[in-house]
C-alpha positions as CSV (number, residue, x, y, z in Angstrom):
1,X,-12.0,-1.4,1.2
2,X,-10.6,1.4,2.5
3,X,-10.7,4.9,3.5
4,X,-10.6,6.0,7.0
5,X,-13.5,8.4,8.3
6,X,-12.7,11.5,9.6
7,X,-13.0,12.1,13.5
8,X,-12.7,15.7,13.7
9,X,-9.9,18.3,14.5
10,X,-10.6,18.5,18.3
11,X,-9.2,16.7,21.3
12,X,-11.4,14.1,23.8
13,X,-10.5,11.2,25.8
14,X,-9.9,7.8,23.4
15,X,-10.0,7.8,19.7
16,X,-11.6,9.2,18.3
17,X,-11.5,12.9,19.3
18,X,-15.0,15.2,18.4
19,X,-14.7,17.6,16.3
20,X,-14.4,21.2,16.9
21,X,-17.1,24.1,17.8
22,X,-15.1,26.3,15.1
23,X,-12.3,24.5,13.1
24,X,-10.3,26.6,11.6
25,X,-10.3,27.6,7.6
26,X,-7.4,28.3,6.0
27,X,-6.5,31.3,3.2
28,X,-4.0,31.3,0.0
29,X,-3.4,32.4,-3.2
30,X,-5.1,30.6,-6.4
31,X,-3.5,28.3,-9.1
32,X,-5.2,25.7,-11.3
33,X,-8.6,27.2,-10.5
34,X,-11.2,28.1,-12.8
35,X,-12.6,26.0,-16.1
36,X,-10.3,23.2,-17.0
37,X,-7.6,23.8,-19.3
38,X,-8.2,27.4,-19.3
39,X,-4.7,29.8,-19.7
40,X,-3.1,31.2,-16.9
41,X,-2.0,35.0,-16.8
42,X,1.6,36.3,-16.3
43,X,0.4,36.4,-12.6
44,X,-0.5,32.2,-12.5
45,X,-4.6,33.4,-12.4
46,X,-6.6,31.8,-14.7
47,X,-8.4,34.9,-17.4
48,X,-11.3,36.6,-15.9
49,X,-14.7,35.1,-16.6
50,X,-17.5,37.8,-18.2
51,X,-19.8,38.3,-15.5
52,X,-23.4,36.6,-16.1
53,X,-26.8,38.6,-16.2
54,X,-29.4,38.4,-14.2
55,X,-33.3,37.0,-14.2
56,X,-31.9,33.7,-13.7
57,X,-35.1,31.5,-12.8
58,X,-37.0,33.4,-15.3
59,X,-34.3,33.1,-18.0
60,X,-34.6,29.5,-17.2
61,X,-38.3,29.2,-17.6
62,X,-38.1,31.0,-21.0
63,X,-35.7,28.4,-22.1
64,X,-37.6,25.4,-21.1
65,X,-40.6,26.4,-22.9
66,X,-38.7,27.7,-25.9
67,X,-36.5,24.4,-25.9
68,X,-39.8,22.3,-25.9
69,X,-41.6,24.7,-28.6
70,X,-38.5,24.0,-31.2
71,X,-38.0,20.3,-30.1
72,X,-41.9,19.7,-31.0
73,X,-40.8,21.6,-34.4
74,X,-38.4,19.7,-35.7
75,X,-39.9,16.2,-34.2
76,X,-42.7,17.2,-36.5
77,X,-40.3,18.3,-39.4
78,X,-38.3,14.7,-39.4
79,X,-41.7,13.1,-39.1
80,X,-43.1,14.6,-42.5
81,X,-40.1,14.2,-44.4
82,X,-39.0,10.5,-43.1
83,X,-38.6,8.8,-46.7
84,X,-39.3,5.2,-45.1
85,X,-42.9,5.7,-44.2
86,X,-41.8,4.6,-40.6
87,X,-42.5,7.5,-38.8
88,X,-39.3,7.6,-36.8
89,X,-38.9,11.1,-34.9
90,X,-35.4,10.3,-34.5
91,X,-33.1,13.0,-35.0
92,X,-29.5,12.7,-35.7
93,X,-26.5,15.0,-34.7
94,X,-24.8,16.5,-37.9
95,X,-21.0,16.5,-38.7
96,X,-20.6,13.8,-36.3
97,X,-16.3,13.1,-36.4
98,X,-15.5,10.2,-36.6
99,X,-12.5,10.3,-34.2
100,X,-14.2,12.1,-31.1
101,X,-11.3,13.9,-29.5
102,X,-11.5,15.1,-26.1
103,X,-8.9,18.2,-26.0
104,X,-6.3,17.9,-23.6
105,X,-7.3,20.2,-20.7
106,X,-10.6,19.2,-20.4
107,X,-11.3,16.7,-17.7
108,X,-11.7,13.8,-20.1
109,X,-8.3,14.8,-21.6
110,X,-6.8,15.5,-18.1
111,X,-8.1,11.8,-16.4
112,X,-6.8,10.1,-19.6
113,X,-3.2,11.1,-18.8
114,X,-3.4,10.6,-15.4
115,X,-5.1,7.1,-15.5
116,X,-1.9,4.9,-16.9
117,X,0.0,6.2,-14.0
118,X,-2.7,5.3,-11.0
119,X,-2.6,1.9,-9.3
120,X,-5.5,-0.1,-8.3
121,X,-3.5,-1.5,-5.2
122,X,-4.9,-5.0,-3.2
123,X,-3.0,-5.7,0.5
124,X,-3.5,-8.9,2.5
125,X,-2.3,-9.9,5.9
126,X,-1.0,-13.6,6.8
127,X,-4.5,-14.6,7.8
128,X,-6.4,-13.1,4.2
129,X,-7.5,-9.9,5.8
130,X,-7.0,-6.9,3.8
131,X,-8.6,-4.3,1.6
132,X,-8.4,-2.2,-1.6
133,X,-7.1,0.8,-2.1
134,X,-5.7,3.4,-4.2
135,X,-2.0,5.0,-5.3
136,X,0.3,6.4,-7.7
137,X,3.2,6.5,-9.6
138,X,6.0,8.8,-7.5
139,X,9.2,8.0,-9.8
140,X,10.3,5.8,-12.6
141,X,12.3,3.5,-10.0
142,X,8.6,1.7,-9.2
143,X,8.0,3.9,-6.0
144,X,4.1,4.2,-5.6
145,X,2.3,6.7,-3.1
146,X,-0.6,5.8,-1.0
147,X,-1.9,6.0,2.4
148,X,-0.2,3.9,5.3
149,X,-4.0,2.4,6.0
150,X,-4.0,0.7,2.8
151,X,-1.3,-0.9,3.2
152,X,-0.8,-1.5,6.7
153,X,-2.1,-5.3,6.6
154,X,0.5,-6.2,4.3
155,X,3.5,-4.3,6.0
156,X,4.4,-7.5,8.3
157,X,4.6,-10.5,6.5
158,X,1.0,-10.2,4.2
159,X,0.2,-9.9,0.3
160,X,0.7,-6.3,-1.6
161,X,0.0,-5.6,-5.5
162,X,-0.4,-3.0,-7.5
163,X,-3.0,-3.4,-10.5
164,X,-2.4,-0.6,-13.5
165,X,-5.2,0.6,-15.5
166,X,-4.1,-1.9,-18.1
167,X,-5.0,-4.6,-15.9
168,X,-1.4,-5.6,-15.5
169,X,-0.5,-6.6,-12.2
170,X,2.5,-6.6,-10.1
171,X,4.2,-7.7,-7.1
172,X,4.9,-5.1,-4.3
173,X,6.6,-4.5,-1.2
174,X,6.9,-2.3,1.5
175,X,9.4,1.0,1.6
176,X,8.5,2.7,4.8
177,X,4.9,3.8,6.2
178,X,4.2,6.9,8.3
179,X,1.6,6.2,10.7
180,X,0.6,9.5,11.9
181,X,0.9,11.3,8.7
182,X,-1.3,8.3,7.1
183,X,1.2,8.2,3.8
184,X,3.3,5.2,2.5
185,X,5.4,4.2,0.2
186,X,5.4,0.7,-1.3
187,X,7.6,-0.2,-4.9
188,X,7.1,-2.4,-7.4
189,X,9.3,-5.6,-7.4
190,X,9.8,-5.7,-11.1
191,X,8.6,-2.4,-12.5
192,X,7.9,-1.7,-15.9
193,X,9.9,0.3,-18.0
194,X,8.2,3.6,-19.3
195,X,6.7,4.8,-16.0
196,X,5.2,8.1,-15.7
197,X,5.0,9.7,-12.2
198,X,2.5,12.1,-12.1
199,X,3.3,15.8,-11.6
200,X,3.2,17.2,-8.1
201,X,1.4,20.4,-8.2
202,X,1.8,23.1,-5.1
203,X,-1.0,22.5,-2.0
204,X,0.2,25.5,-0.8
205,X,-0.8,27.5,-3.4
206,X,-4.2,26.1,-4.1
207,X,-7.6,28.0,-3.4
208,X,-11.0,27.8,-2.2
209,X,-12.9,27.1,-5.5
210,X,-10.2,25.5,-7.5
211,X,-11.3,22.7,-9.9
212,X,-10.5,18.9,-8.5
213,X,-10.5,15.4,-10.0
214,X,-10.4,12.5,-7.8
215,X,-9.0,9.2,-9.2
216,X,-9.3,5.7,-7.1
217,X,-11.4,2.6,-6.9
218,X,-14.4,3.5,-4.7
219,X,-15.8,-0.1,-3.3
220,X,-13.3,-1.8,-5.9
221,X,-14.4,0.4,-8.8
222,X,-11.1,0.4,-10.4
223,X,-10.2,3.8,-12.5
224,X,-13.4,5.7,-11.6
225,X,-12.6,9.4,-12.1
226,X,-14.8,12.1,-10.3
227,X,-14.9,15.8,-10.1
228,X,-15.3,18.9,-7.7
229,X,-14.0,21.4,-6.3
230,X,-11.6,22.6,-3.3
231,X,-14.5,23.5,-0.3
232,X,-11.7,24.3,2.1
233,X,-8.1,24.5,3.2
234,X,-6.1,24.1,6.1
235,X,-9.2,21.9,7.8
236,X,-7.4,20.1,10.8
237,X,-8.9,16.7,10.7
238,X,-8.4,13.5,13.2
239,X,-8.7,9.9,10.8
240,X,-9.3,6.8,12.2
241,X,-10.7,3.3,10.9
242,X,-12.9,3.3,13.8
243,X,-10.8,0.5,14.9
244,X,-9.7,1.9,18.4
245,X,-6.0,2.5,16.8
246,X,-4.5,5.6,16.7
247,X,-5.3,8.3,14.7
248,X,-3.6,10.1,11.8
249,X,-3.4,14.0,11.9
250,X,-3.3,16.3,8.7
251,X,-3.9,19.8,7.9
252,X,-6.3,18.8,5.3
253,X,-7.4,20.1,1.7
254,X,-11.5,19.2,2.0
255,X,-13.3,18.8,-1.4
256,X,-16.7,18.0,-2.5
257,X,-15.7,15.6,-5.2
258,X,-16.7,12.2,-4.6
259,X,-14.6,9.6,-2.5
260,X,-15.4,6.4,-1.1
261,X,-14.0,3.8,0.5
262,X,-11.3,2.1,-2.1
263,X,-10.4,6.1,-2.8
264,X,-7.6,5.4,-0.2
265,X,-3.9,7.2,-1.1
266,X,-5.2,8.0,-5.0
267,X,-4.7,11.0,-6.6
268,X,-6.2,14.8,-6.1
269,X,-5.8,16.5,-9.2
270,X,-6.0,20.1,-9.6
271,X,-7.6,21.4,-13.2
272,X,-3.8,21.0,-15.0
273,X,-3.7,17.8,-14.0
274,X,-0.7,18.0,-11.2
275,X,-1.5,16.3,-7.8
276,X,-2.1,18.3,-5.2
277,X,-3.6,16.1,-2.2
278,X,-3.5,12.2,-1.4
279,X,-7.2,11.1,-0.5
280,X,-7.5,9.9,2.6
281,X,-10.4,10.7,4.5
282,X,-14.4,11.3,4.8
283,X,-17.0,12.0,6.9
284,X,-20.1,10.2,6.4
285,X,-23.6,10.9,7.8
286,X,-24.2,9.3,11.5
287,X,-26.1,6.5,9.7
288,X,-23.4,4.9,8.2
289,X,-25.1,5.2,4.4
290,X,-28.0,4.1,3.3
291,X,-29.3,1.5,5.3
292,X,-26.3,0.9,7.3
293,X,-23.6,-0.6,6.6
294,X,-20.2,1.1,5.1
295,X,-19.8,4.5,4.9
296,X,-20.4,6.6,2.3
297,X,-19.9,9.8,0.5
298,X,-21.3,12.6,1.5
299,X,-19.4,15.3,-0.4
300,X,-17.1,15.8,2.3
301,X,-13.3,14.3,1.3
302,X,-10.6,14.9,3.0
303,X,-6.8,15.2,1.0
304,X,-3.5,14.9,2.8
305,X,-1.4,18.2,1.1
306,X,1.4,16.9,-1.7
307,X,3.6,19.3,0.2
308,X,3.6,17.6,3.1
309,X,3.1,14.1,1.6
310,X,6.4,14.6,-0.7
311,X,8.3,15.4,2.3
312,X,7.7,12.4,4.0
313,X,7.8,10.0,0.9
314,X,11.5,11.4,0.3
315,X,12.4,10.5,4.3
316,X,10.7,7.1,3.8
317,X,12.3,6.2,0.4
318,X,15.7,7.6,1.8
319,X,15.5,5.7,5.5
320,X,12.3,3.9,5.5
321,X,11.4,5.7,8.8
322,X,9.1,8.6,9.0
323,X,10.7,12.4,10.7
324,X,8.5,14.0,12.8
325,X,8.7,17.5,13.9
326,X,8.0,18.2,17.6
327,X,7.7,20.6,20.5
328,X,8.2,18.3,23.3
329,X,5.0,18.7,25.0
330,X,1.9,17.0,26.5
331,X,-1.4,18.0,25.0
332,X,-4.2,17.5,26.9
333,X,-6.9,16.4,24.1
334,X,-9.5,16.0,26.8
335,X,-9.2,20.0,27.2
336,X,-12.4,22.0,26.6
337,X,-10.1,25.5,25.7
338,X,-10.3,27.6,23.0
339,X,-6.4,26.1,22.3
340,X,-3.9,23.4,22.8
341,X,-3.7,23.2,26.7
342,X,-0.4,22.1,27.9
343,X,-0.8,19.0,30.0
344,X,-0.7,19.9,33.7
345,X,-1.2,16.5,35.5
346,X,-0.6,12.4,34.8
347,X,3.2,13.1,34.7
348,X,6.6,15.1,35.9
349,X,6.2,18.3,35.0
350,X,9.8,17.5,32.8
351,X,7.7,15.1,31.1
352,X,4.9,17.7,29.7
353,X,7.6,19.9,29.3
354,X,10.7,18.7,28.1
355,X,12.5,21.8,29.5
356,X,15.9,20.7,26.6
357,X,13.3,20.7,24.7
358,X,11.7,23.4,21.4
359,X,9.2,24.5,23.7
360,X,10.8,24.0,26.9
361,X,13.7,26.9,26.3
362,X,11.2,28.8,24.9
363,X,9.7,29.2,28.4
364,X,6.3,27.5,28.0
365,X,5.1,25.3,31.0
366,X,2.7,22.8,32.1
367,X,-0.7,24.5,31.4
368,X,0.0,27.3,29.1
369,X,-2.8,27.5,26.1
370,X,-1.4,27.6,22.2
371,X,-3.8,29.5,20.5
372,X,-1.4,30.8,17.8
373,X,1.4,28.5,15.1
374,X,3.0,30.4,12.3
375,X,0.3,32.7,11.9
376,X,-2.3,30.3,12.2
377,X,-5.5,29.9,15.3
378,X,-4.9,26.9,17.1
379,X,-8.2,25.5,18.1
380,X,-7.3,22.2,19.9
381,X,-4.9,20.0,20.4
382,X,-5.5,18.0,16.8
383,X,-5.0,20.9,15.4
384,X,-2.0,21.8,17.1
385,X,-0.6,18.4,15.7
386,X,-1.7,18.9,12.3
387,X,-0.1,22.7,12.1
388,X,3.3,21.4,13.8
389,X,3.2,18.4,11.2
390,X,3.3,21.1,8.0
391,X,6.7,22.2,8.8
392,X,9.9,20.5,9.0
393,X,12.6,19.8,12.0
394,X,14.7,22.8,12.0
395,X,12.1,25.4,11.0
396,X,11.7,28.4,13.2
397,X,8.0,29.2,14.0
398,X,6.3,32.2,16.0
399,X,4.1,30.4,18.6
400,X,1.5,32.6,20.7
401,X,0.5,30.9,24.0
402,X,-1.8,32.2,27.1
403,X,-0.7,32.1,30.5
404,X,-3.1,33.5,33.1
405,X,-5.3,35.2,30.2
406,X,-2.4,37.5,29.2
407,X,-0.7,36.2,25.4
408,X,2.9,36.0,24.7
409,X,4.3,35.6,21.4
410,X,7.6,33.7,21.0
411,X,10.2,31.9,18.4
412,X,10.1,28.3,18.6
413,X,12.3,25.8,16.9
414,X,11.1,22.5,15.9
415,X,12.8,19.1,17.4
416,X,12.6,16.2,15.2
417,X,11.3,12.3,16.3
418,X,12.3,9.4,14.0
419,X,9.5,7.0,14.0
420,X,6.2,6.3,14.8
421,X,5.7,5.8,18.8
């Protein structure tokens, strides 16, 4: 089952790297917060909530004993007046429909639309080992999004099907996988007519506090919903399988809703229903879970942006290959700066500095410090990686490095690398 843990957004020797003293948190404007369903103004807020009153424990109190005071009263009232003789204290909701609708903003209505178009997805390498994971319906030609680590034992040679919440089940192969940005694309051999791709909501616009709904199949659970809320934006987070392999990089959305192993490349919904992040990480407590054994959650998910994701699904779908954009420089991870260090040893100074290179003719050199992309504190290298990784080749970006203590502030545009190394 899978669904890779998260190592942190600071640099070390190996993989994978600790996390940081201070990572970085992230700021933006709101859309699809509040209670689900709930209208949005001319502005895209959701209408203001009444404010609550005080005296909470003691309004609590009050209610307990006044809920158990007219509970005992009507127990007592359906006893007297049972017409059986039984005694039953049984009492009965009135004007029960008999159609129970679930309107369509609420998170019963919002999972039911989502659910037909989320794949339960099963991948196998040559010698039976594989896993389960999780991902969803991208277009009507059959493309389905996921993460590359579900997949990635199928991708030479192996086993890959996609199980709808229908329980029928299809063939699929791989389109393209992007290793370092953990997202793949795989596509149904014979899709089904009638498929309905999610809508893709905006990451970029989502705040701290909006409403989530997670969709996957934790430990093989197929179509388990769950729901929470965005804890945090712009967290810079290291993922590995704690396989020794390399590690995927992502500027992540965190939320408390609950994901498990098998959550792998399903849906993030925000409280409209639109996707907004691909699940693809946690961190679990030190233990392991209960007792050992896998991982667990601990209310700490980690969601690859839909921005970013999109953008690499289109380059995958289009070429197969993943476009990365770059700097051309050597990050020393093992580093214990308050930045990305520049590598100064273990090659030619050309070689940590590609001087043809985005960050080359912008004058930085073998041990100058990023502390600063787009706006953004760079804590560490990671994060450096998952910052570069939210913009495209071509995009011009301020950059703030320290040479000798003193900062400089320059404009720095972004190289591109085809491929995963």
């Amino acid at each position: 089952m899978c669904l890779r843990e998260s190592a942190g957004a600071a640099g070390g020797e190996g993989w994978p790297p600790p996390p940081p003293a201070a990572p970085a948190y992230g700021t933006g404007g709101g859309e699809g917060g509040g209670a689900w369903g709930v209208p949005l103004t001319a502005e895209g807020s959701p209408q203001p909530k009444p404010k609550g009153k005080g005296g909470l424990i003691a309004g609590v109190l009050a209610a307990a004993l006044l809920a158990g005071g007219v509970g005992g009263g009507v127990g007592y009232w359906a006893a007297e007046r049972s017409s059986d003789g039984s005694g039953s204290t049984t009492v009965s909701a009135g004007n029960t429909p008999k159609d129970l609708k679930r309107d369509s903003g609420s998170v019963a209505g919002l999972a039911a639309g989502a659910l037909p178009s989320v794949v339960t997805i099963e991948a196998s390498a040559g010698d039976g080992e594989g896993g389960t994971g999780t991902g969803f319906v991208y277009d009507q030609q059959g493309h389905i999004l996921t993460n590359n680590h579900v997949v990635a034992s199928a991708a030479n040679g192996g086993k890959l099907s996609a199980t709808f919440s229908d329980g029928k089940k299809y063939d699929a192969e791989v389109v393209g996988r992007a290793q370092g940005y953990d997202v793949a694309v795989i596509k149904l051999k014979n899709p089904p007519s009638g498929l309905k791709p999610l809508p893709l909501g905006d990451s970029d616009k989502v705040a701290v506090g909006d409403s989530t709904i997670a969709i996957g199949a934790p430990f093989g659970l197929s179509n388990t919903v769950t729901t929470g809320i965005v804890s945090a934006k712009n967290r810079p987070v290291a993922s590995g399988d704690g396989s020794g392999g390399k590690n995927s990089y992502m500027s992540a959305l965190q939320t408390d809703a609950s994901i498990n192993p098998g959550n792998s490349g399903g849906p993030l919904l925000d409280s409209r229903g639109a996707v907004i992040g691909i699940n693809s990480a946690i961190q679990s407590a030190g233990n392991g879970g209960f007792g050992g054994g896998q991982a667990g959650s601990i209310g700490l998910g980690f969601a690859i942006p839909v921005n970013q994701a999109k953008n690499v699904a289109e380059s995958l779908i289009k070429t197969g290959k993943p476009v990365y954009p770059i700097i051309s420089v050597s990050v020393d991870l093992a580093a214990k700066t308050d930045g990305a260090k520049i590598s100064e040893t273990g090659a030619a100074a050309n070689e940590l500095v590609d001087p043809n290179g985005p960050a080359g003719k912008a004058g930085l050199k073998p041990g100058d410090i990023i502390t600063e992309l787009g706006g953004k504190p760079i804590d560490s290298g990671p994060t450096l990686i998952s910052e570069i990784w939210t913009y495209k080749p071509g995009d011009t970006v301020k950059l703030t490095y320290l040479r000798g203590g003193k900062p400089t502030t320059v404009d720095i545009t972004l190289g591109s690398r085809v491929g995963d190394k």
